[in-house]
C-alpha positions in Angstrom: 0.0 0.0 0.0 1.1 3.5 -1.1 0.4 6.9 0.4 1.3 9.8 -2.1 0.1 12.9 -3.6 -2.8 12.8 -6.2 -1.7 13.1 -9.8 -3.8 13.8 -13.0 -3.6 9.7 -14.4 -5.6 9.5 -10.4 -9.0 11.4 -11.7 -11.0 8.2 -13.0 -9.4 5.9 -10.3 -10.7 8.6 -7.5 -14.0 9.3 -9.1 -14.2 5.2 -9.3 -13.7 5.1 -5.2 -15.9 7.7 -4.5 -18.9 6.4 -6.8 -18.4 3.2 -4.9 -19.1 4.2 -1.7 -21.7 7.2 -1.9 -23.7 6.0 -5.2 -25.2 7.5 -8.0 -26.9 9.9 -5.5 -24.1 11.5 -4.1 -25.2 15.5 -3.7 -21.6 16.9 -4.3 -21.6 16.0 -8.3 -18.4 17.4 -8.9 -16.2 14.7 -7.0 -18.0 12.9 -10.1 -17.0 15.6 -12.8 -12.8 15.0 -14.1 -12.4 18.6 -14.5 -13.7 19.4 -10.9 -11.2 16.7 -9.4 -8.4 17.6 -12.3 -8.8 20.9 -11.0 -8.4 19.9 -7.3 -5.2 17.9 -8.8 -3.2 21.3 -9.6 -4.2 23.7 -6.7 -1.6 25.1 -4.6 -4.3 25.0 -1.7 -5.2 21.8 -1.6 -3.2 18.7 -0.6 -4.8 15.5 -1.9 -3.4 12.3 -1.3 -4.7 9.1 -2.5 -3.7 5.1 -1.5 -3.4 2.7 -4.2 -2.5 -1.0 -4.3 -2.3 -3.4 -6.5 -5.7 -2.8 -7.9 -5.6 0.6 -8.1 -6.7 3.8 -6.4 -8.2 2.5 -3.2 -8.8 5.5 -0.7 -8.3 9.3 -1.0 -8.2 12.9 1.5 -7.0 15.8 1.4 -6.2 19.4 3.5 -7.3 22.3 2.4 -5.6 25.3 3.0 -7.6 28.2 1.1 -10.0 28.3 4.4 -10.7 32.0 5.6 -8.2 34.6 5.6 -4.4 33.7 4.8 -3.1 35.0 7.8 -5.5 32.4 9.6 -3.8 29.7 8.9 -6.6 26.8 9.2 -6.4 24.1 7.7 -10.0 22.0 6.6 -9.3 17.9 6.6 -11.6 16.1 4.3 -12.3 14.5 1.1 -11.5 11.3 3.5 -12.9 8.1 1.1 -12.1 4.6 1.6 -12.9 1.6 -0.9 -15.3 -0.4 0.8 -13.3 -3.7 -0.4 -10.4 -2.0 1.4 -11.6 -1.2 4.7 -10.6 -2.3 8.5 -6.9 -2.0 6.9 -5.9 1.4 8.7 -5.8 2.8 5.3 -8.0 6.4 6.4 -5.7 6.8 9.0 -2.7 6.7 7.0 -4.4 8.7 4.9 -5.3 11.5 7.6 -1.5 11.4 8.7 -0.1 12.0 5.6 -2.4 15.3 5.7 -1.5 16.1 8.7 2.5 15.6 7.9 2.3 18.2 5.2 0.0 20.6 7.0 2.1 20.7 10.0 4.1 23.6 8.8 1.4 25.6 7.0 -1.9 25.2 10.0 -2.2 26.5 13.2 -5.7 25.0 13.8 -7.1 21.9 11.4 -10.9 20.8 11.7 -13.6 18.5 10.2 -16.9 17.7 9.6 -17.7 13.5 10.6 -20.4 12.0 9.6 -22.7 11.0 12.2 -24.6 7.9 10.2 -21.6 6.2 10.3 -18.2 6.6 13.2 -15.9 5.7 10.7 -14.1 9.3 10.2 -15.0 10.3 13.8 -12.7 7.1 14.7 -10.0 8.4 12.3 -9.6 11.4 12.9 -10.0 11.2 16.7 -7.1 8.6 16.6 -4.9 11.6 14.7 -4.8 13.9 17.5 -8.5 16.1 16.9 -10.8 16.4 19.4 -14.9 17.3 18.8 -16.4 21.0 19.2 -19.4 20.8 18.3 -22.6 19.0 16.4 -24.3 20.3 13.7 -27.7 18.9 13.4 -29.5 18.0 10.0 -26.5 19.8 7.6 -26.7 18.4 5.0 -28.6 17.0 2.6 -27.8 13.1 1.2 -30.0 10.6 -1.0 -32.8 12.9 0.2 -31.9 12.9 3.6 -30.8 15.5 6.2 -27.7 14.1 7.8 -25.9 15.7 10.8 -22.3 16.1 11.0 -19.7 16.0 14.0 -17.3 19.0 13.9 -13.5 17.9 15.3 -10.8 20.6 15.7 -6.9 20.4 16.5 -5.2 23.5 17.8 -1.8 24.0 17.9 0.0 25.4 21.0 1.4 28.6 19.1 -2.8 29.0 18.6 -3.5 28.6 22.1 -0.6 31.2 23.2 -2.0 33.9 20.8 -5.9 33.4 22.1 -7.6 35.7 23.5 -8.8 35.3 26.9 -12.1 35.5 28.6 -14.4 36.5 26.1 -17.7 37.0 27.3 -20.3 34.9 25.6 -24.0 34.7 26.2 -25.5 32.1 28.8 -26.0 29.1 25.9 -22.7 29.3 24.2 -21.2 28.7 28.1 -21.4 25.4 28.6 -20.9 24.5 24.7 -17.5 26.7 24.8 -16.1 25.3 28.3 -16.8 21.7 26.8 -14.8 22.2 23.1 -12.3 24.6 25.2 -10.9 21.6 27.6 -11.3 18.6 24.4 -8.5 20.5 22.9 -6.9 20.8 26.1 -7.2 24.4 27.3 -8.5 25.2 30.6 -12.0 27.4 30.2 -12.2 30.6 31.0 -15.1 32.1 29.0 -17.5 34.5 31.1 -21.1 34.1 31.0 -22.4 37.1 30.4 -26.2 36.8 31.5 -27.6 40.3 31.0 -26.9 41.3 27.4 -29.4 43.1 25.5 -29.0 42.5 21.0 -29.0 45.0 19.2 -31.5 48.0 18.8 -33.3 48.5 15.0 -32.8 51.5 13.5 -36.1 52.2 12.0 -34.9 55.0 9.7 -32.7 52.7 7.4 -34.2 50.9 4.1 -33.2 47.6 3.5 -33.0 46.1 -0.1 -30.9 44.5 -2.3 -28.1 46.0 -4.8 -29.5 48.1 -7.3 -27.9 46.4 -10.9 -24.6 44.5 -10.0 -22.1 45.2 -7.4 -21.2 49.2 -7.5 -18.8 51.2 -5.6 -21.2 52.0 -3.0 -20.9 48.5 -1.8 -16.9 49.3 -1.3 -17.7 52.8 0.4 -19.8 50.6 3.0 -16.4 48.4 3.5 -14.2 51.1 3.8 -12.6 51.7 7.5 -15.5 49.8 8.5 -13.9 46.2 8.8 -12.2 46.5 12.6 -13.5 44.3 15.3 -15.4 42.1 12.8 -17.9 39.6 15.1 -19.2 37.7 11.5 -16.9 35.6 9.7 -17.5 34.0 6.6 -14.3 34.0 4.0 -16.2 36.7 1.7 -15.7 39.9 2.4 -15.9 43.6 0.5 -12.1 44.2 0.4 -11.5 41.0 -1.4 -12.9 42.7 -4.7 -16.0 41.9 -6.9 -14.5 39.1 -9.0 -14.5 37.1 -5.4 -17.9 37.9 -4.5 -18.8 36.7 -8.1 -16.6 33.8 -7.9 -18.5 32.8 -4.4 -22.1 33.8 -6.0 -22.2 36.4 -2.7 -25.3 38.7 -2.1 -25.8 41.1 -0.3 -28.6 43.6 1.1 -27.7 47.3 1.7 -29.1 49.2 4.3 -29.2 53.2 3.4 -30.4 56.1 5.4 -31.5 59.6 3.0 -30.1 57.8 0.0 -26.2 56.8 1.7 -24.8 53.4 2.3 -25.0 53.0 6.2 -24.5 48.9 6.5 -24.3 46.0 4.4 -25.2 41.8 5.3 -23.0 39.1 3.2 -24.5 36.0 2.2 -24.4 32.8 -0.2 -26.9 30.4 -0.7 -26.5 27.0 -1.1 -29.5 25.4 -3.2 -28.6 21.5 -3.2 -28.2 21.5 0.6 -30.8 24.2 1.3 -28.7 26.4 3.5 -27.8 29.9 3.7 -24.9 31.3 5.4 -24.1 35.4 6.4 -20.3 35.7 5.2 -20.1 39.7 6.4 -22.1 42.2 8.2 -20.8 45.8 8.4 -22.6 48.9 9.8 -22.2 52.3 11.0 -24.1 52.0 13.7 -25.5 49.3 16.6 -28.9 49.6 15.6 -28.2 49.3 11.9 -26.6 45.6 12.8 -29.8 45.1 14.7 -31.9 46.3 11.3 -29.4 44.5 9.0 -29.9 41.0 10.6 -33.6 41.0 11.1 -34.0 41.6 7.5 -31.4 39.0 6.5 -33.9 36.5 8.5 -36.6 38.0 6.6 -35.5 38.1 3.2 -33.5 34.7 2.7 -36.7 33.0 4.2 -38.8 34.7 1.6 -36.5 34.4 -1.2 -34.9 30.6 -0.1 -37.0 28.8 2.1 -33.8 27.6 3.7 -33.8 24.5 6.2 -30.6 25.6 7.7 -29.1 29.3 8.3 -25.8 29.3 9.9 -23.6 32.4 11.0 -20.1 32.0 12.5 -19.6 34.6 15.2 -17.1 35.7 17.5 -17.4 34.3 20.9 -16.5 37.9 22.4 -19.2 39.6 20.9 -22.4 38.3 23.1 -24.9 41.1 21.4 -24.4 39.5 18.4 -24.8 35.8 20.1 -27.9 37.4 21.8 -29.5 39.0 18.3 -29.0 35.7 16.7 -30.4 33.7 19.6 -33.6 35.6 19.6 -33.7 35.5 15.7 -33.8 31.5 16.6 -30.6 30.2 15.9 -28.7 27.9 18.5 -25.1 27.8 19.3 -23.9 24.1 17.8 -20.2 24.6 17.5 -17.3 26.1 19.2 -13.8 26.7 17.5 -10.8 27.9 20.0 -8.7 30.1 18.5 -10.4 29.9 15.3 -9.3 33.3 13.5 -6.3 35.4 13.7 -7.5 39.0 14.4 -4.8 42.1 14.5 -2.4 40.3 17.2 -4.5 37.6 18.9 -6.6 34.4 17.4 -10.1 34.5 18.2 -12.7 31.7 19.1 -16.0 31.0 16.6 -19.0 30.2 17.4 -21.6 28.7 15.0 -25.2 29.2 15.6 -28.1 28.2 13.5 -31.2 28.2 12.6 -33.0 25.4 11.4 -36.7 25.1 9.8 -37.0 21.8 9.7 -38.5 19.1 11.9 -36.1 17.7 14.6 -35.5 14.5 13.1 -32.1 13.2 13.6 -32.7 9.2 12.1 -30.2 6.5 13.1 -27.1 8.2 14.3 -23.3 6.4 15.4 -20.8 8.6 17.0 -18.3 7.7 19.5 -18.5 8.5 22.5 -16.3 11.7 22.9 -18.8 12.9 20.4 -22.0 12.4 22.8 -21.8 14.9 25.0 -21.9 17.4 22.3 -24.4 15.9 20.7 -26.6 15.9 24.0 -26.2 19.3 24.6 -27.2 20.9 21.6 -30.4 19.0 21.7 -31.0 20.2 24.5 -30.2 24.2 23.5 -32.3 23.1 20.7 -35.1 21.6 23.0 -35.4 24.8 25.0 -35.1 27.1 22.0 -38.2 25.6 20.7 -40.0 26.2 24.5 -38.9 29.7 23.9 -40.8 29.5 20.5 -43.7 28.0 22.6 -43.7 30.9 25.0 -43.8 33.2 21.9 -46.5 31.9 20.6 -48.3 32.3 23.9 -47.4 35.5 24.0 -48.2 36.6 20.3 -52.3 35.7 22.3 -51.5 38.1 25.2 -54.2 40.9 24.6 -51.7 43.6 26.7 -49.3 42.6 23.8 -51.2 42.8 20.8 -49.4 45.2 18.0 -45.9 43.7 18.8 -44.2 42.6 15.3 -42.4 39.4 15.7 -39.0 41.1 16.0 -40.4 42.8 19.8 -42.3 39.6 20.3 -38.5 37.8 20.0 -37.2 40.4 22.3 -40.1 40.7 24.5 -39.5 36.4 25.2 -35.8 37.1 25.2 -36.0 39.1 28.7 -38.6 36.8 30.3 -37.3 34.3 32.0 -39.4 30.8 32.7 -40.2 29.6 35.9 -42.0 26.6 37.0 -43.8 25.8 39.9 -44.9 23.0 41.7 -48.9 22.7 42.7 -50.0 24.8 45.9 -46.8 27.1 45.8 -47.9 30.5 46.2 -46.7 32.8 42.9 -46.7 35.9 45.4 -48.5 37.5 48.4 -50.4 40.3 49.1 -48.1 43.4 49.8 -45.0 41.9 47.9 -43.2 44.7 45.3 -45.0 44.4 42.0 -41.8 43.7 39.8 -43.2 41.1 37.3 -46.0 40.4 35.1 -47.2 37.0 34.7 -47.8 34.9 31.6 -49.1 31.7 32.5 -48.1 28.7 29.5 -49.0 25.5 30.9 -51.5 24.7 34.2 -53.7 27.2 35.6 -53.0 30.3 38.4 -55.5 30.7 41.4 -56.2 34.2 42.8 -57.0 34.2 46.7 -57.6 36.1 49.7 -55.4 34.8 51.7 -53.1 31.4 51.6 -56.1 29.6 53.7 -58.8 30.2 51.6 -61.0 27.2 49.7 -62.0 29.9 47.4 -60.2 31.3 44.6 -61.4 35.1 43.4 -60.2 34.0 40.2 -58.3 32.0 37.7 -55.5 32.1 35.2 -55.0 30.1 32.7 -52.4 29.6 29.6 -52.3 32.8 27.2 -53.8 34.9 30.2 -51.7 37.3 32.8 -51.7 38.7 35.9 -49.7 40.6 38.2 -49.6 43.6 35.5 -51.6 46.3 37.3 -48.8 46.3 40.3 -46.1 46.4 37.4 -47.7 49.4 36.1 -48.8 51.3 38.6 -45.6 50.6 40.4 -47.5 49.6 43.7 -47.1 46.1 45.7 
């Protein structure tokens, strides 16, 4: 068995493995097309190694190096195949290594996405030294499927010296960020920052797409506006309009009186039915707050997407808590993901799925569980908080709320259950809250004692509002 670097006499013998073990239905048709994998062959950013034996071309992966920014150095693992006659022989790991060998040089952090309906690459790449971050639920889409992935990350130590400390994230990227933080071996210290608003809307700004094709406007928006970027996406103004076309980037403009005040990146992915924000710029807070409510709006119109996805900064928890109460859900968390100025930064991913929570027959080993676990869960109580705005959206003190205050209004209410017979509050306590009840019913009574309630409360209905108001107990 031989480990070396694809060649152009490789293209059929590659196709051939790859057609072997994903079908006729595989959705990536180009690892099917000789002029997608020729090109693949020849470019200087990708390092593709195949095994051959006697046979032939038997197993294939590859690094790829063109991922984000140059300076950020990551490297993507993948394009891992395996003839199925030629399995169980430790021929993916050799493969992996032999990645790994050449990227050692040119990487500070490597990562990959494992497929969960099999623990095949999870077992590979595990064994090599990676370590999982995160779960990304439903991803993609295969044979007509939706198929999750496991994410798996290596960081080198010149990564981890250069990371910036602390950053403050918001309470449901915590426990998701301490987790991936000590897999690849570094002690957590993010802060959980609890009481972050998102951001204000400016409701002076109009929102729209490009008028004709990209124009300099666009580059005006761009312009001394790229510091402290918290969306990361590998598309951005500054790298020119060919890229952008190159990519198939859009993007929406946000003007006030006629000027450029913001601008939100995107590409849309039609055979997996995702979208994904690449940039977001703005002069202001409350354009960023204006700029992501209409992404939401306008990709759902125009795409139906199943799956949005944005990759954040973790020290940037008003953008965490905008996208949170836009209903996206941290699933991912990359240490020392990007290189920013003088210090690598970690990445969050968060999204936002529209499709039924159906995750089919699943392997994964079991580093990979916890992960898994816990975004169901973010996921579970998401969808409560879609529950409680529903309720809400009934509330007759609420009614004239668009859905963006709606999301906001459930964003700052907290749930709290209680068990049967414990008093809610007493006559003469401060009147600090008002009361939405979602599941059970609320008695009103004289006194703790009495048989007889003066009324009751139930799901959709409040009380304790007048003594908010009026600011009495």
């Amino acid at each position: 068995m031989v480990i070396r670097r694809i060649d152009e006499p490789d293209v059929e013998g590659t196709i051939a493995v790859y057609r072997a073990v994903y079908g006729d239905g595989f959705p990536f048709q180009e690892f099917y097309d000789a002029r997608w994998v020729k090109k693949g062959v020849f470019d200087d950013d990708i390092a593709w190694f195949v095994a051959e034996d006697d046979d032939g071309i038997v197993g294939s992966a590859a690094v790829m190096l063109n991922v984000g920014d140059a300076d950020d150095l990551i490297g993507e693992f993948g394009r891992l195949v395996v003839d199925p006659g030629a399995r169980s022989g430790g021929i993916g790991t050799r493969l992996i290594e032999h990645c790994i060998a050449y990227a050692q040089e040119r990487v500070e952090v490597g990562f990959a996405e494992c497929r969960v309906a099999h623990p095949g690459a999870q077992k590979i790449l595990t064994r090599c030294g990676f370590a999982p971050v995160g779960f990304e639920p439903l991803a993609y889409k295969l044979a007509g499927v939706r198929e999750s992935v496991a994410f798996v990350a290596t960081v080198g130590p010149n990564a981890l010296r250069l990371r910036k400390n602390n950053p403050h994230t918001i309470p449901c990227v915590y426990p998701l960020g301490c987790m991936a933080l000590r897999a690849v071996g570094c002690e957590p210290d993010l802060i959980a920052d609890s009481d972050t608003e998102g951001y204000p809307i400016d409701d002076a700004v109009t929102i729209g797409e490009p008028r004709g094709e990209y124009d300099y406007r666009l580059l005006r928006i761009g312009k001394g506006r790229v510091a402290d970027r918290e969306v990361f996406g590998g598309v951005r103004l500054e790298y020119g309009f060919l890229k952008l076309a190159a990519h198939k980037a859009q993007y929406l403009i946000a003007e006030r009186e006629g000027q450029p005040v913001g601008a939100a990146g995107f590409v849309h992915d039609p055979i997996d039915e995702k979208v994904r924000l690449t940039e977001l710029i703005a002069v202001s807070d409350a354009v960023k707050g204006a700029l992501l409510k209409a992404f939401v709006e306008h990709v759902t119109a125009a795409h139906q997407p199943a799956y949005v996805q944005v990759d954040v900064r973790a020290d940037s928890p008003r953008m965490q808590q905008s996208l949170w109460e836009l209903g996206f859900v941290p699933v991912a968390y990359f240490p020392a993901m990007v290189f920013e100025l003088v210090e690598r930064l970690d990445v969050v991913k968060m999204v936002r799925l529209t499709v039924p929570w159906d995750l089919g027959p699943i392997q994964m080993i079991d580093s990979v569980v916890p992960f898994k676990e816990l975004v169901e869960t973010t996921f579970s109580e998401r969808h409560r908080g879609t529950v409680i705005t529903d309720v809400a959206r009934r509330v007759r003190i609420f009614q004239g709320l668009g859905d963006w205050e709606v999301e906001r209004l459930r964003g700052i209410c907290p749930e709290k259950r209680y068990r049967s017979g414990q008093p809610v509050f007493a006559k003469g306590d401060p009147g600090q809250s008002l009361f939405i009840v979602v599941e059970g019913e609320v008695q009103i009574v004289a006194n703790h004692e009495s048989d007889q309630p003066l009324a009751t409360v139930g799901p959709g209905e409040v009380f304790g509002e007048l003594a908010l108001v009026d600011g009495l107990p």
